[in-house]
PDB file of N, CA, C and O in Angstrom:
ATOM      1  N   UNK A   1       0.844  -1.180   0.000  1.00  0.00           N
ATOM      2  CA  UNK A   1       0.000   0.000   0.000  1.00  0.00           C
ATOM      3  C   UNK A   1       0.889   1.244   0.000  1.00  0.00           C
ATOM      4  O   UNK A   1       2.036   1.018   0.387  1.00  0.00           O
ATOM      5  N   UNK A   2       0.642   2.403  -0.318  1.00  0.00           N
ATOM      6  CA  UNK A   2       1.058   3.668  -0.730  1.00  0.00           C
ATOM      7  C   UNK A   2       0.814   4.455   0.038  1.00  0.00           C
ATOM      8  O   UNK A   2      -0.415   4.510   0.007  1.00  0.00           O
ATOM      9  N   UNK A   3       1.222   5.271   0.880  1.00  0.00           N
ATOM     10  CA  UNK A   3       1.217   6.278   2.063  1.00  0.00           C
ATOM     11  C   UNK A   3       2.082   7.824   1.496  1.00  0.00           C
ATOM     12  O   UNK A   3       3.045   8.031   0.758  1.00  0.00           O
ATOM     13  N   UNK A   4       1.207   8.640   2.238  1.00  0.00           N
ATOM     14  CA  UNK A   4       1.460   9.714   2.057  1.00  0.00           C
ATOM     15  C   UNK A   4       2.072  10.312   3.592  1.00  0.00           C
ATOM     16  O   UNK A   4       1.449  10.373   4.652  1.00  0.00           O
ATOM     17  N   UNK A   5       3.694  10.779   3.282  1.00  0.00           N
ATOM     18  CA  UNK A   5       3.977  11.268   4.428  1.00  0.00           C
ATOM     19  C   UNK A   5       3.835  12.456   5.045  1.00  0.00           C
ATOM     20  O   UNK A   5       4.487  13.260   4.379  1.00  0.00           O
ATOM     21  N   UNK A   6       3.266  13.067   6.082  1.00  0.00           N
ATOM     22  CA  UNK A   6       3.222  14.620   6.581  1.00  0.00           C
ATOM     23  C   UNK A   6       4.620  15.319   6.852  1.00  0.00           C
ATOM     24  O   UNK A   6       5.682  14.787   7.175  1.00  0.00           O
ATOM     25  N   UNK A   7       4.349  16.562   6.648  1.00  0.00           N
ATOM     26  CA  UNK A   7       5.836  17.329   7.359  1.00  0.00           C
ATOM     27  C   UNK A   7       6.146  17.011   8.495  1.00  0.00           C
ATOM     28  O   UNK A   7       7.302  16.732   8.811  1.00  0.00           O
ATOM     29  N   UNK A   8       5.070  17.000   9.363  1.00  0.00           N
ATOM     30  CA  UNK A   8       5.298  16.065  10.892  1.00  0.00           C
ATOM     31  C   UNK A   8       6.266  14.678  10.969  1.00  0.00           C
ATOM     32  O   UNK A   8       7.045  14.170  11.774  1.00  0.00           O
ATOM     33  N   UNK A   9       5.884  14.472  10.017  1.00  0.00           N
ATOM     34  CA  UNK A   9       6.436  12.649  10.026  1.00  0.00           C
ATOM     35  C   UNK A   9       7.685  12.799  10.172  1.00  0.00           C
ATOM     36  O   UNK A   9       8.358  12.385  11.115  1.00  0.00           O
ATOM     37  N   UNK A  10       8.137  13.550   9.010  1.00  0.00           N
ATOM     38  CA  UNK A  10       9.489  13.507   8.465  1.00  0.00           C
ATOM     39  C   UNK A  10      10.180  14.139  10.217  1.00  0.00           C
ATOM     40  O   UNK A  10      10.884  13.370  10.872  1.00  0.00           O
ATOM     41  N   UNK A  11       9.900  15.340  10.670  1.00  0.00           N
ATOM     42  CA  UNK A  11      10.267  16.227  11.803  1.00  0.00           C
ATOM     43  C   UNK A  11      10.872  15.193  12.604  1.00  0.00           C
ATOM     44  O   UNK A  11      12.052  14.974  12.876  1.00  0.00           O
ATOM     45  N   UNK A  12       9.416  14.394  13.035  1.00  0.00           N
ATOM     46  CA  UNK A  12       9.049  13.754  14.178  1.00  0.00           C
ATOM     47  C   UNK A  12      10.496  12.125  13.800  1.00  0.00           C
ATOM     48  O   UNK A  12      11.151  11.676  14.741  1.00  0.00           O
ATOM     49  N   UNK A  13      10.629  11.679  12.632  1.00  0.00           N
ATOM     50  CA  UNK A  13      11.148  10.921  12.355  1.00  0.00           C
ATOM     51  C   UNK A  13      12.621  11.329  12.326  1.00  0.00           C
ATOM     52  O   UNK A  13      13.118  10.467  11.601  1.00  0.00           O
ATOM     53  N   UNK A  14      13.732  12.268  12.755  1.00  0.00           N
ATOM     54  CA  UNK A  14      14.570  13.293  12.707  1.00  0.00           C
ATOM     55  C   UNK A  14      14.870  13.130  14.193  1.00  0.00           C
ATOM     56  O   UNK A  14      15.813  12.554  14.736  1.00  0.00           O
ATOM     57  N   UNK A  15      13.613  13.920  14.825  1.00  0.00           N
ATOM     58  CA  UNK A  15      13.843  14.252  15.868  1.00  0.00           C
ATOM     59  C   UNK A  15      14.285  12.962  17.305  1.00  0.00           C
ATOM     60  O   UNK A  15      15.074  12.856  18.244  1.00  0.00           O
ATOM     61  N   UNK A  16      13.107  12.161  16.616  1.00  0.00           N
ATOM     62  CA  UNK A  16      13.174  10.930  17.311  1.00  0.00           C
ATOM     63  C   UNK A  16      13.864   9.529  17.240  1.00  0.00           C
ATOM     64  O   UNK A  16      13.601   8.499  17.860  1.00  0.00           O
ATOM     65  N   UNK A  17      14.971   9.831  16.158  1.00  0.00           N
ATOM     66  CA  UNK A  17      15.685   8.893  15.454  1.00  0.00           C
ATOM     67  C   UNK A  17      15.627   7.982  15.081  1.00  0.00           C
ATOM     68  O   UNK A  17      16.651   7.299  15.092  1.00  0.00           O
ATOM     69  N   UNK A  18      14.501   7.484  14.582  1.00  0.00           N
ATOM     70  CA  UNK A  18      13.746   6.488  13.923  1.00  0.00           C
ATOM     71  C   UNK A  18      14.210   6.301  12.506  1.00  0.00           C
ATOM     72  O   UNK A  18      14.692   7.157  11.764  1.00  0.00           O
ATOM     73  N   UNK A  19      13.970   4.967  12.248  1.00  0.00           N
ATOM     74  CA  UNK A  19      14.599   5.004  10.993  1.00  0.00           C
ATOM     75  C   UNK A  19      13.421   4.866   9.516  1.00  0.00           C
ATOM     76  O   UNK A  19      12.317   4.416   9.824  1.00  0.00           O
ATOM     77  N   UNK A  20      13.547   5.095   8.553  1.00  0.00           N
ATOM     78  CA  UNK A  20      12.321   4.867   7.387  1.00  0.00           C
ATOM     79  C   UNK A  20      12.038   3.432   7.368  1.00  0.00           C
ATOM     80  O   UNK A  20      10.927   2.906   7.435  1.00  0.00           O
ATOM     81  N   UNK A  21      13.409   2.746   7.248  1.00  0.00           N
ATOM     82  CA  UNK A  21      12.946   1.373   7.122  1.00  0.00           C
ATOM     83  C   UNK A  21      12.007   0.194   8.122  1.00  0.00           C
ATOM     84  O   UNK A  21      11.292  -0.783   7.902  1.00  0.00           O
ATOM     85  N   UNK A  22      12.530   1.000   9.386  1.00  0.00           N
ATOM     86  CA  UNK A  22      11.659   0.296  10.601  1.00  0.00           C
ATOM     87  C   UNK A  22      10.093   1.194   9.900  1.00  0.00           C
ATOM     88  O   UNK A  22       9.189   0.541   9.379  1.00  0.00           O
ATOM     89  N   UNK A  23      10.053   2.352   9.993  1.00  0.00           N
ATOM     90  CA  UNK A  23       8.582   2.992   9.926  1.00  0.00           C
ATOM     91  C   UNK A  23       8.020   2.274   8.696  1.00  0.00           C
ATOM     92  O   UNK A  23       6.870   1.864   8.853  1.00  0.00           O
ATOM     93  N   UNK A  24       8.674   1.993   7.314  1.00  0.00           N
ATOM     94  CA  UNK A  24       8.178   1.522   6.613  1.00  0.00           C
ATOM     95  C   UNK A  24       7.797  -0.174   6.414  1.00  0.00           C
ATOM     96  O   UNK A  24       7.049  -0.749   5.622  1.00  0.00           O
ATOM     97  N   UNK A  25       8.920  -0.800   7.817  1.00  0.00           N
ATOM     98  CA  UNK A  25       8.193  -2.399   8.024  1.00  0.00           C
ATOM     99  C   UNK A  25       6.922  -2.297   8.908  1.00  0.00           C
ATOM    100  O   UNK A  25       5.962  -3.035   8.684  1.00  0.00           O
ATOM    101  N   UNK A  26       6.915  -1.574   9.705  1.00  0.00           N
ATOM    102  CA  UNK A  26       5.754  -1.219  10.276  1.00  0.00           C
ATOM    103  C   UNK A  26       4.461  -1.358   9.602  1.00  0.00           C
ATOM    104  O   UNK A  26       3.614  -2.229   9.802  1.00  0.00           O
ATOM    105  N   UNK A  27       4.420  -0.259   8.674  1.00  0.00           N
ATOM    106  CA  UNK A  27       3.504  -0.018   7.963  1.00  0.00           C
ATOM    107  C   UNK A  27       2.843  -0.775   6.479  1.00  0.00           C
ATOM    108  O   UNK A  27       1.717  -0.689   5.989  1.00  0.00           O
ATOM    109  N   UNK A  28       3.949  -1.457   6.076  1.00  0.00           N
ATOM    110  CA  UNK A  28       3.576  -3.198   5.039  1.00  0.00           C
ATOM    111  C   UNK A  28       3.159  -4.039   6.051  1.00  0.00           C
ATOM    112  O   UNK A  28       2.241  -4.785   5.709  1.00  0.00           O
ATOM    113  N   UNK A  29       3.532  -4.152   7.158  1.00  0.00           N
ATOM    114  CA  UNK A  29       2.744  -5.628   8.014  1.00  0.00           C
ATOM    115  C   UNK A  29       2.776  -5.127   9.209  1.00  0.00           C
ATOM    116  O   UNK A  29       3.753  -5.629   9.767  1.00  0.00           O
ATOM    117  N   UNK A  30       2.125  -4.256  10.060  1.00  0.00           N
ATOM    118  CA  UNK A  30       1.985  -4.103  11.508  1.00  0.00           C
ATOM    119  C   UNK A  30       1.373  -5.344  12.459  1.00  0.00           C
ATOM    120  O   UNK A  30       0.485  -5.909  11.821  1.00  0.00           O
ATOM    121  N   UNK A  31       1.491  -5.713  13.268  1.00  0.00           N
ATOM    122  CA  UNK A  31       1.424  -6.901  14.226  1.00  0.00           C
ATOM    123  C   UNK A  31       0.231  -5.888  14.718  1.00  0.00           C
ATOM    124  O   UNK A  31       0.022  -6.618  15.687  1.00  0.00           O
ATOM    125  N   UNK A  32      -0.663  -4.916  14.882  1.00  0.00           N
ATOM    126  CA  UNK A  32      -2.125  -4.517  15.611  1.00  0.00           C
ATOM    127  C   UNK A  32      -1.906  -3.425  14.610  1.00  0.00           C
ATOM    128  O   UNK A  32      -0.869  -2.906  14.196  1.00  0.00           O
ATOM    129  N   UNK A  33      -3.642  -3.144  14.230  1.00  0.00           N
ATOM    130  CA  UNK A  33      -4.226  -2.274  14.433  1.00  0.00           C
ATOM    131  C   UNK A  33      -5.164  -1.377  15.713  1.00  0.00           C
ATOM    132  O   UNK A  33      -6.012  -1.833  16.480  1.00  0.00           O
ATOM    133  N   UNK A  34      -4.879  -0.606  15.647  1.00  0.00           N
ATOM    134  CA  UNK A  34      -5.894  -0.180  17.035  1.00  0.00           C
ATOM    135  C   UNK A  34      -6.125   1.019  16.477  1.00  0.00           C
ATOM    136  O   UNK A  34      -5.216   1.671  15.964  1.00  0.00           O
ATOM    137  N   UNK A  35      -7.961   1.618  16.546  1.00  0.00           N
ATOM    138  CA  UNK A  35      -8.320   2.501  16.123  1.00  0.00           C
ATOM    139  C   UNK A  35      -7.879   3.508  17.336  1.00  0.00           C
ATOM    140  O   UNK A  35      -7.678   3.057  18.463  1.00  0.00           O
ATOM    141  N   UNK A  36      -7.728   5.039  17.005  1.00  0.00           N
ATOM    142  CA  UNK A  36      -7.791   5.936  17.951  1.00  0.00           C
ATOM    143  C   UNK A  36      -8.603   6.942  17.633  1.00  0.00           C
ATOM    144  O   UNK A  36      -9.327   6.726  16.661  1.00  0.00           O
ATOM    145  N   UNK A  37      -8.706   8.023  18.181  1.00  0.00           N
ATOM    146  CA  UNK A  37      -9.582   9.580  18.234  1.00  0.00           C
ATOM    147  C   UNK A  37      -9.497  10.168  16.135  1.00  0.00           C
ATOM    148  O   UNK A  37      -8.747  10.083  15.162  1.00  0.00           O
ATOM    149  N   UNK A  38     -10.695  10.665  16.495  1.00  0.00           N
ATOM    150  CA  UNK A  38     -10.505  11.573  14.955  1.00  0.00           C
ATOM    151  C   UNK A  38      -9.951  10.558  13.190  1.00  0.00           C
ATOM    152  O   UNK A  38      -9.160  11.029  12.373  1.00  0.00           O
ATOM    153  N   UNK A  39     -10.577   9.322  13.069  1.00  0.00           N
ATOM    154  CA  UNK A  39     -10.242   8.756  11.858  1.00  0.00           C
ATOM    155  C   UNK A  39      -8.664   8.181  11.869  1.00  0.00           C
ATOM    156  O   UNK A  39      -8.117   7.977  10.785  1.00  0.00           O
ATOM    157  N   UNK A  40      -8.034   7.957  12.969  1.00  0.00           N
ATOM    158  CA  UNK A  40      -6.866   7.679  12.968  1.00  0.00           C
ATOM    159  C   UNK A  40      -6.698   6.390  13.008  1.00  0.00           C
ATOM    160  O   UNK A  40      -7.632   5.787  13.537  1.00  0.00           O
ATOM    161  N   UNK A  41      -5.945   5.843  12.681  1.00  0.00           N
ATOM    162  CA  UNK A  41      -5.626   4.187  13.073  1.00  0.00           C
ATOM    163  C   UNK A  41      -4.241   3.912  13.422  1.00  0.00           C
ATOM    164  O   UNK A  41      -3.374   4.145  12.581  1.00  0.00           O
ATOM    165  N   UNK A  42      -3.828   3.291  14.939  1.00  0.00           N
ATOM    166  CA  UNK A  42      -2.270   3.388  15.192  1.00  0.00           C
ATOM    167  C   UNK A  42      -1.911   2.110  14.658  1.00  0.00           C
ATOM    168  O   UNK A  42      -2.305   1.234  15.429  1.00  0.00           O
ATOM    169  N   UNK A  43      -1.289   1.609  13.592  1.00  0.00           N
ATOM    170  CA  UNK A  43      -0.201   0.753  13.317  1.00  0.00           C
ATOM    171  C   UNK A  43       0.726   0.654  14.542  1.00  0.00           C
ATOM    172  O   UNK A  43       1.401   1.599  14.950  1.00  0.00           O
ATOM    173  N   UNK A  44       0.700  -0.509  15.063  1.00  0.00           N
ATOM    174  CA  UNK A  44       1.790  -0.981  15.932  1.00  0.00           C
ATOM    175  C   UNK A  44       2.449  -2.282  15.817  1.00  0.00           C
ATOM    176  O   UNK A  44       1.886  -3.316  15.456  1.00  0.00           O
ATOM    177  N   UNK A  45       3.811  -2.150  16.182  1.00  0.00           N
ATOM    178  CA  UNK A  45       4.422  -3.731  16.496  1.00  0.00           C
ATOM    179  C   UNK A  45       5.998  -3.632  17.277  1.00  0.00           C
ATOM    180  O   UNK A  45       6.697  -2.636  17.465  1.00  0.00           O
ATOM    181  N   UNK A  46       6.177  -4.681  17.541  1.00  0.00           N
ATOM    182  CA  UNK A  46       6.935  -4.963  18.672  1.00  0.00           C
ATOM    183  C   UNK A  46       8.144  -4.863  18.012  1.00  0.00           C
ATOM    184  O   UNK A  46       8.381  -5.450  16.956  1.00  0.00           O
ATOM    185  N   UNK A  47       8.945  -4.114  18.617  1.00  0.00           N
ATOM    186  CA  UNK A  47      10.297  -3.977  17.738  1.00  0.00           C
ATOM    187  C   UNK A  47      11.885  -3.601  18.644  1.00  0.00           C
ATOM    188  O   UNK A  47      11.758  -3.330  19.838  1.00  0.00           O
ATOM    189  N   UNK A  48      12.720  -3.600  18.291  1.00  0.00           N
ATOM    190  CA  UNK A  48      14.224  -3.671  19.363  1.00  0.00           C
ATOM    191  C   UNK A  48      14.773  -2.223  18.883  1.00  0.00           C
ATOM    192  O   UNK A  48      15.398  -2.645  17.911  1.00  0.00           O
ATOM    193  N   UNK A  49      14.915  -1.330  18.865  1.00  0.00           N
ATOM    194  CA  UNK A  49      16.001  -0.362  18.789  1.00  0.00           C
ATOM    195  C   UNK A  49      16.771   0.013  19.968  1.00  0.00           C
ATOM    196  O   UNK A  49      16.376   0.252  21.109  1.00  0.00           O
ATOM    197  N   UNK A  50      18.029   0.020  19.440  1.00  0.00           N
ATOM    198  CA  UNK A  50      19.338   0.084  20.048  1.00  0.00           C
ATOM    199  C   UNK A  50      19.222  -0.968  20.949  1.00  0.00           C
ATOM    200  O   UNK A  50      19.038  -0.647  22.123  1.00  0.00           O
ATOM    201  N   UNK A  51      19.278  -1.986  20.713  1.00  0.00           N
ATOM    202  CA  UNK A  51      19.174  -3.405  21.922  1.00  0.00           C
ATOM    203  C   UNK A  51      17.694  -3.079  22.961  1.00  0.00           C
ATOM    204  O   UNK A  51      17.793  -3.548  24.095  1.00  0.00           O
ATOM    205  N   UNK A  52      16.943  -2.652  22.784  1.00  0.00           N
ATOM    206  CA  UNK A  52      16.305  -2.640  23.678  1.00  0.00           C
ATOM    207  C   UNK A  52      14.532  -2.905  22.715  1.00  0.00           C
ATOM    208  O   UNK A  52      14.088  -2.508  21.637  1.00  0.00           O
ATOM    209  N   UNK A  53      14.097  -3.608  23.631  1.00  0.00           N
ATOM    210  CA  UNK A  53      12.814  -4.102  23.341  1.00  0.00           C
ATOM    211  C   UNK A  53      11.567  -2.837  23.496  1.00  0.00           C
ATOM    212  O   UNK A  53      11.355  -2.392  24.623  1.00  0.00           O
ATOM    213  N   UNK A  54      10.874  -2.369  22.456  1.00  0.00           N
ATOM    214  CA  UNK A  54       9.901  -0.993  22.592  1.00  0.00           C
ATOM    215  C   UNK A  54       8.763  -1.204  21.407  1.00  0.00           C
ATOM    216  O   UNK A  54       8.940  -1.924  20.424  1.00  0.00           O
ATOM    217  N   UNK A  55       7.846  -0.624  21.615  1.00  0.00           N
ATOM    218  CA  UNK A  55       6.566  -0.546  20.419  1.00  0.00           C
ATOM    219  C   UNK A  55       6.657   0.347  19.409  1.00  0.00           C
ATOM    220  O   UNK A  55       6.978   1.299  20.120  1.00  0.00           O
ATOM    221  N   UNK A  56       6.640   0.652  18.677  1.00  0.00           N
ATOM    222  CA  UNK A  56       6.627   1.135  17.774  1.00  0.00           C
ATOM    223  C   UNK A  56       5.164   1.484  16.850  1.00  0.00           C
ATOM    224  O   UNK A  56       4.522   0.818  16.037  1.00  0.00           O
ATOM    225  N   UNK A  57       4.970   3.146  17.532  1.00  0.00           N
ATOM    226  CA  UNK A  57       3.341   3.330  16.585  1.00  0.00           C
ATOM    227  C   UNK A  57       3.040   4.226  15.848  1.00  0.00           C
ATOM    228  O   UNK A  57       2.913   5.351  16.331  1.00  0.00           O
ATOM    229  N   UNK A  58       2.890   4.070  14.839  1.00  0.00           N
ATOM    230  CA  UNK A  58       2.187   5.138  13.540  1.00  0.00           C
ATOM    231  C   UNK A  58       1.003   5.229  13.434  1.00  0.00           C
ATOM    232  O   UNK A  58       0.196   4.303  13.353  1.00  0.00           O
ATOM    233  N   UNK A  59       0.741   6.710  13.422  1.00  0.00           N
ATOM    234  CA  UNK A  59      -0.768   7.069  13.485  1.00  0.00           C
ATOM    235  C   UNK A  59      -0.911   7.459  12.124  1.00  0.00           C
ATOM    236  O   UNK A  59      -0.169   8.276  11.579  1.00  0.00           O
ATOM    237  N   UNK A  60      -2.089   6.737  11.442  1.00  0.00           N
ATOM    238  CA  UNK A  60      -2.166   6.631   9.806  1.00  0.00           C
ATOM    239  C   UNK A  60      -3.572   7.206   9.686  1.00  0.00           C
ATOM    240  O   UNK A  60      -4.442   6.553  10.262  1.00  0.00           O
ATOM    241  N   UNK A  61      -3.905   8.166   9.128  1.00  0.00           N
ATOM    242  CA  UNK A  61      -5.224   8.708   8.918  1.00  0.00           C
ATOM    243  C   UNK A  61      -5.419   7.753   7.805  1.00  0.00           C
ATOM    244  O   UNK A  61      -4.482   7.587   7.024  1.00  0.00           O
ATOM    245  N   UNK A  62      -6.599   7.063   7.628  1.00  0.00           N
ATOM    246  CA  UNK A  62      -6.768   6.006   6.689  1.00  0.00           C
ATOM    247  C   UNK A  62      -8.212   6.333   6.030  1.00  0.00           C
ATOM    248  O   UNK A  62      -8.604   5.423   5.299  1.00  0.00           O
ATOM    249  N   UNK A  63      -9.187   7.576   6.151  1.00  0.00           N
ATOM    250  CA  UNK A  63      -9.790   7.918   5.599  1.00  0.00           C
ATOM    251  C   UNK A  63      -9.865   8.866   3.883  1.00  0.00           C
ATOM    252  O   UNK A  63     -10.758   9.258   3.131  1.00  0.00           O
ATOM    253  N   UNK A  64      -8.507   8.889   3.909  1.00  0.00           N
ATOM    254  CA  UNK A  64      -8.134   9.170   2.192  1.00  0.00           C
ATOM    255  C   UNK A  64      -7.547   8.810   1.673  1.00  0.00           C
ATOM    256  O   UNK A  64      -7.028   7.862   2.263  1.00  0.00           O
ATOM    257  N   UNK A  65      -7.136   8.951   0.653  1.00  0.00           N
ATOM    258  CA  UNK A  65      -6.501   8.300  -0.128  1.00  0.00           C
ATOM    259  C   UNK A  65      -5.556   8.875  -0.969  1.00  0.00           C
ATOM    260  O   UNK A  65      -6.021   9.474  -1.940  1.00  0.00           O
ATOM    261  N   UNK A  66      -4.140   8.841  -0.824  1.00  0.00           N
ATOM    262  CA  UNK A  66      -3.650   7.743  -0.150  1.00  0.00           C
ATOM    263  C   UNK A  66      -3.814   8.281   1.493  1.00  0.00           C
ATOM    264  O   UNK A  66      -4.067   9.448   1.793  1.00  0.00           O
ATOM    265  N   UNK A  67      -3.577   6.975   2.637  1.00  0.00           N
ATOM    266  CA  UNK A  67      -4.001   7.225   3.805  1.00  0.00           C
ATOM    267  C   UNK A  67      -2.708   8.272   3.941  1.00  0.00           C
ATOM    268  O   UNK A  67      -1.845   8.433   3.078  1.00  0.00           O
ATOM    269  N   UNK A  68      -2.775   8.884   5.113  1.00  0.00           N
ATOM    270  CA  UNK A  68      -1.482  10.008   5.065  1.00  0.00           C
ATOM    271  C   UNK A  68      -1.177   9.552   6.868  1.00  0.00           C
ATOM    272  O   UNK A  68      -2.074   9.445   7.704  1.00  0.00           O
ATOM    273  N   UNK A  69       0.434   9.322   7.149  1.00  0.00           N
ATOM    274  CA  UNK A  69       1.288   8.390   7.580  1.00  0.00           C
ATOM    275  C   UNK A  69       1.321  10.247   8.328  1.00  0.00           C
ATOM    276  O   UNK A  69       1.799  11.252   7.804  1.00  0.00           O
ATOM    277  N   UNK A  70       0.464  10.075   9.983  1.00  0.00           N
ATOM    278  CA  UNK A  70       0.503  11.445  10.572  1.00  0.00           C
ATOM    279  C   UNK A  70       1.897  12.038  11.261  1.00  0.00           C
ATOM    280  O   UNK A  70       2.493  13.109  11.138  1.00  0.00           O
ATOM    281  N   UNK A  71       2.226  10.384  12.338  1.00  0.00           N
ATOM    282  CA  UNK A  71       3.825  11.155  13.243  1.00  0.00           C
ATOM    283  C   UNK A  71       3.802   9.544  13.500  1.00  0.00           C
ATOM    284  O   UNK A  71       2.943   8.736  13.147  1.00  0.00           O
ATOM    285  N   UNK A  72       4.995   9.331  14.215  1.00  0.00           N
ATOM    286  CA  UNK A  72       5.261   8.227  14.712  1.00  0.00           C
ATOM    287  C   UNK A  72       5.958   8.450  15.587  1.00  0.00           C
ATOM    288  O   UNK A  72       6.647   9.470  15.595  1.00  0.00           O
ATOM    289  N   UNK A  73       5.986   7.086  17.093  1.00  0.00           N
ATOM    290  CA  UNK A  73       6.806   7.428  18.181  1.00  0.00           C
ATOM    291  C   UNK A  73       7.232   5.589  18.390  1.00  0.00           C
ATOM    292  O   UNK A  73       6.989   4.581  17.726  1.00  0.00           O
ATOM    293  N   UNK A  74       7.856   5.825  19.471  1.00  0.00           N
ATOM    294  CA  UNK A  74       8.256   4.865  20.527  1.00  0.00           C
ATOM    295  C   UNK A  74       8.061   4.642  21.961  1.00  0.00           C
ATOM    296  O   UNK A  74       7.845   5.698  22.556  1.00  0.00           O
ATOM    297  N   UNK A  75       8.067   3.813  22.550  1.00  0.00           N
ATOM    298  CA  UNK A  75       7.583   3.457  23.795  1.00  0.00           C
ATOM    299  C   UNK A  75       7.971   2.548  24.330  1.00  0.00           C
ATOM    300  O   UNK A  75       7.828   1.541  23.636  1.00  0.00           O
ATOM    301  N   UNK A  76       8.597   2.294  25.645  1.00  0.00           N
ATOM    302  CA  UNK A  76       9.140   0.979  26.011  1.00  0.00           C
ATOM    303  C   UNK A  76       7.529   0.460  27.015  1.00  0.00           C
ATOM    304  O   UNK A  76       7.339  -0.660  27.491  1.00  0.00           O
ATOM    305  N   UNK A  77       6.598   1.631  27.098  1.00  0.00           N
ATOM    306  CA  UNK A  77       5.365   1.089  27.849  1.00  0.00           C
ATOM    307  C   UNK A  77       4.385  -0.184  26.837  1.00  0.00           C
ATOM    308  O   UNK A  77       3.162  -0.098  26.727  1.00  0.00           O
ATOM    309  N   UNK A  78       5.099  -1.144  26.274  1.00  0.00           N
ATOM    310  CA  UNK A  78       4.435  -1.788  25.897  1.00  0.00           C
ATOM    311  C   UNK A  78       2.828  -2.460  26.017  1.00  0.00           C
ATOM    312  O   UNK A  78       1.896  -2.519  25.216  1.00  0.00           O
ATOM    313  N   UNK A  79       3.052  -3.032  27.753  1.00  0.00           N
ATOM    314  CA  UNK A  79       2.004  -3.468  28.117  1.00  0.00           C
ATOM    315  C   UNK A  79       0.536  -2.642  27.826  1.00  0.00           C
ATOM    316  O   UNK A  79      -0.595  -3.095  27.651  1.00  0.00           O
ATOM    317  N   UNK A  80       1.136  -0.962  27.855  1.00  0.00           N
ATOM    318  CA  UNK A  80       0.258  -0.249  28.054  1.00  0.00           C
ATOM    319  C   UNK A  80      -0.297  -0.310  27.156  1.00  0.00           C
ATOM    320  O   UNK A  80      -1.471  -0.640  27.322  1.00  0.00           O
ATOM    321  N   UNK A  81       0.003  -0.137  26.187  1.00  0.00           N
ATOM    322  CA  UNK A  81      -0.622   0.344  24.431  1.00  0.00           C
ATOM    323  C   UNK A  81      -0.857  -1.438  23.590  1.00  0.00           C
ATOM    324  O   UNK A  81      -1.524  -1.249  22.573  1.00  0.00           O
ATOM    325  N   UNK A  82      -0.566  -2.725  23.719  1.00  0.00           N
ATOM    326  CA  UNK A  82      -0.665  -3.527  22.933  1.00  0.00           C
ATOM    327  C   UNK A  82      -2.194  -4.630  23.498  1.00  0.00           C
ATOM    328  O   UNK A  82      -2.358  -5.099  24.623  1.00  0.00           O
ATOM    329  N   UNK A  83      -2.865  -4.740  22.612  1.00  0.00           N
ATOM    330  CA  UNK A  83      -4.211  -5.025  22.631  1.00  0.00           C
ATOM    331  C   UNK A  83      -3.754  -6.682  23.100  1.00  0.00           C
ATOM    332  O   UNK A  83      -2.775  -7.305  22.689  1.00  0.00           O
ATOM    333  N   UNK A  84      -4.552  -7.033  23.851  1.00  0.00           N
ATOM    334  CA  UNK A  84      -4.892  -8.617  23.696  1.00  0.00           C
ATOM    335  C   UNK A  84      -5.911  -8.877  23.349  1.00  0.00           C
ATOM    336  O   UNK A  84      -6.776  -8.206  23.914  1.00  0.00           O
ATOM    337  N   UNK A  85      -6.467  -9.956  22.254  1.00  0.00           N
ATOM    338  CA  UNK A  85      -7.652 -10.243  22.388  1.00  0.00           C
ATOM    339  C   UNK A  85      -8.411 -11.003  22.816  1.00  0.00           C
ATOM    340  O   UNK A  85      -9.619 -10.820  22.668  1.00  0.00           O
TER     341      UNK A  85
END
């Protein structure tokens, strides 16, 4: 699928030293969807940067087309944010 990136993204992806290729495995096969506030959908999955075990989530507005790829972060609060079903 084809994503459109925001100026945010890019910032946020800079600032937070994330890399394209992790954001972009993310986003071909995320391990959850989880809807959030305002048409958003967070892409998440479980991932290691710099040796250390953290989530990894992209908030993808998926109501246009192409969906547009909003900011992305990290989190070692896993438990907090990953759905069981």
């Amino acid at each position: 699928m084809r994503f459109h990136y925001s100026k945010h993204l890019h910032e946020e992806l800079d600032r937070r030293k994330i890399s394209r290729k992790l954001l972009e495995q993310v986003l071909q096969g995320p391990e959850q969807k989880v809807p959030e506030v305002d048409n958003v959908t967070c892409y998440q999955s479980q991932v290691e940067i710099e040796g250390k075990p953290c989530l990894l989530r992209v908030m993808v507005n998926e109501t246009v087309d192409p969906p547009v790829v909003v900011t992305v972060y990290r989190t070692s609060k896993i438990s907090k944010y990953w759905r069981v079903p």
